[in-house]
C-alpha positions in Angstrom: 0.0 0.0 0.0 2.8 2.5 0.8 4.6 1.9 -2.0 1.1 2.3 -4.6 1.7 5.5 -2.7 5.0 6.3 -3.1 5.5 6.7 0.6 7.6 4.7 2.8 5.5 2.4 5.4 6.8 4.5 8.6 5.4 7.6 6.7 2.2 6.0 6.4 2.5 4.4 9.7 3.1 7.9 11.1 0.3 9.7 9.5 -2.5 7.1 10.3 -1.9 6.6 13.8 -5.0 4.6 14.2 -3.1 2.3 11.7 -0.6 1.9 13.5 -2.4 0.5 16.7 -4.2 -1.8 15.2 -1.3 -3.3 13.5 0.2 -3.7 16.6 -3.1 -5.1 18.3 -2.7 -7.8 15.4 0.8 -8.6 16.4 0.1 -8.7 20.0 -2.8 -11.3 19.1 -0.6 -13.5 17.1 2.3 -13.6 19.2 -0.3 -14.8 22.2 -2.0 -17.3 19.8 1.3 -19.3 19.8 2.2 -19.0 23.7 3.1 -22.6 25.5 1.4 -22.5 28.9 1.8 -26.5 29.0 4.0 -26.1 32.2 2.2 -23.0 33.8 0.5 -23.9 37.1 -2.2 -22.7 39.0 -2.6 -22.9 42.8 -5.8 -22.2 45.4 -5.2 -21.4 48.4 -6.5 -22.8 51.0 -7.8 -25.4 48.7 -10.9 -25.8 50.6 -13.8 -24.4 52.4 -17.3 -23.1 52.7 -19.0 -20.7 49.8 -18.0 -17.3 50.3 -14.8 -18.5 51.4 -11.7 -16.1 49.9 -8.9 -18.0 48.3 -5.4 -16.9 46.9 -4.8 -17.8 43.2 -1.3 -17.8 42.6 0.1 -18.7 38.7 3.4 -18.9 37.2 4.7 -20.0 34.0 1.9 -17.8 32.1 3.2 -14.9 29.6 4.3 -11.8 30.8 2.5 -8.4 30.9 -0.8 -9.8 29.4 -4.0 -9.0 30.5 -6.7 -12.2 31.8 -9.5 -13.0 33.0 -10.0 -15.1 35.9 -13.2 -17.5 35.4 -14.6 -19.9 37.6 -17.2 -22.5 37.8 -17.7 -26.5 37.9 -14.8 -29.1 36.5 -15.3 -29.5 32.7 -17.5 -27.1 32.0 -17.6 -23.3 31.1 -16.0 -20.6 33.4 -17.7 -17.4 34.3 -15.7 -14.7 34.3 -15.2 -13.4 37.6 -12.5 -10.5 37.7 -9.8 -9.2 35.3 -6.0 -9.1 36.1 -2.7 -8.5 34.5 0.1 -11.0 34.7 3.3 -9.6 35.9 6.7 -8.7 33.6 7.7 -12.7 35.3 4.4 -14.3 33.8 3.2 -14.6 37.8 0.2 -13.6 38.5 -1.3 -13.6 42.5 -5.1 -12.1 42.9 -7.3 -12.8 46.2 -11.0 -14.2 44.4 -13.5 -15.2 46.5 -15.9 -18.3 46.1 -18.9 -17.1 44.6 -22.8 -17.7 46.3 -23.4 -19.1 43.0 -22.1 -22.3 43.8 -23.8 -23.3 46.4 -25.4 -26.9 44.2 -21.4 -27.6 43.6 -18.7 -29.8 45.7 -15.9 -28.3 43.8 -14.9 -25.4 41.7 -12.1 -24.6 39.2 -10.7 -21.1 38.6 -9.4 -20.5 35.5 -7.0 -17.8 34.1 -6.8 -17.2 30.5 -5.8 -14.6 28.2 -8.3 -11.9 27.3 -7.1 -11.9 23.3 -5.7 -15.1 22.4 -6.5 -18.6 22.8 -4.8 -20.4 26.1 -6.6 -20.9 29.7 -5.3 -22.6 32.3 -7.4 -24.5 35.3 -6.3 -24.9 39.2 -7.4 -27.7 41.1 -10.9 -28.3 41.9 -11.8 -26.3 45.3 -13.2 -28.5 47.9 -16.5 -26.9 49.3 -17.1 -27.9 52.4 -20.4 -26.6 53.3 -22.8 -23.3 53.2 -21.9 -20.2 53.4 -22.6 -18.9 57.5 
């Protein structure tokens, strides 16, 4: 395109700023599509208790500086989305999330952390509920 208009692509680049970000935007997206969070590890703690309960998600091994959503609901089924977060510049991420009323009918519940723009998630370990909330 720049060159049907005898420009160079930064000149065009600098004069369509809007351009610009959603080439980036693009990037971004495709770099995250190909991430490997195979070895990235999610941890509840304490790992059990009644509804209401708060718990502390702790994650490593996720990308860096990327914004997620933390979901939770029922093993092997869909997540609701429960509160947003940014992983840190290590890929760690740490947020306090507590057990929603919602889940009263369930035994355990997952959280899930996964990328807001791409395509990876990653599960913790099903969250014993012990009883109703007080």
């Amino acid at each position: 395109m720049a060159q049907n208009l005898t420009s160079s692509v930064d000149n065009l680049l600098d004069k369509n700023p809007d351009l610009r970000q959603r080439l980036g935007g693009i990037g971004d997206r495709i770099n995250s599509a190909n991430v490997d969070v195979s070895k990235a590890e999610v941890s509840l703690t304490p790992g059990n208790g009644t509804v209401g309960t708060t718990v502390t998600l702790s994650a490593k091994g996720l990308p860096a500086d990327t914004a997620v959503v933390i979901g939770g609901g029922a093993p092997r089924t869909a997540y609701e989305v429960l509160q947003q977060a940014r992983t840190s510049a290590d890929g760690t991420l740490q947020a306090t999330v507590r057990i929603p009323d919602w889940s009263t009918s369930q035994e355990r519940f997952v959280l899930t952390v996964a990328a807001e723009e791409a395509e990876w998630k990653v599960r913790s370990a099903p969250f014993q509920i012990t009883g109703t909330k007080l």
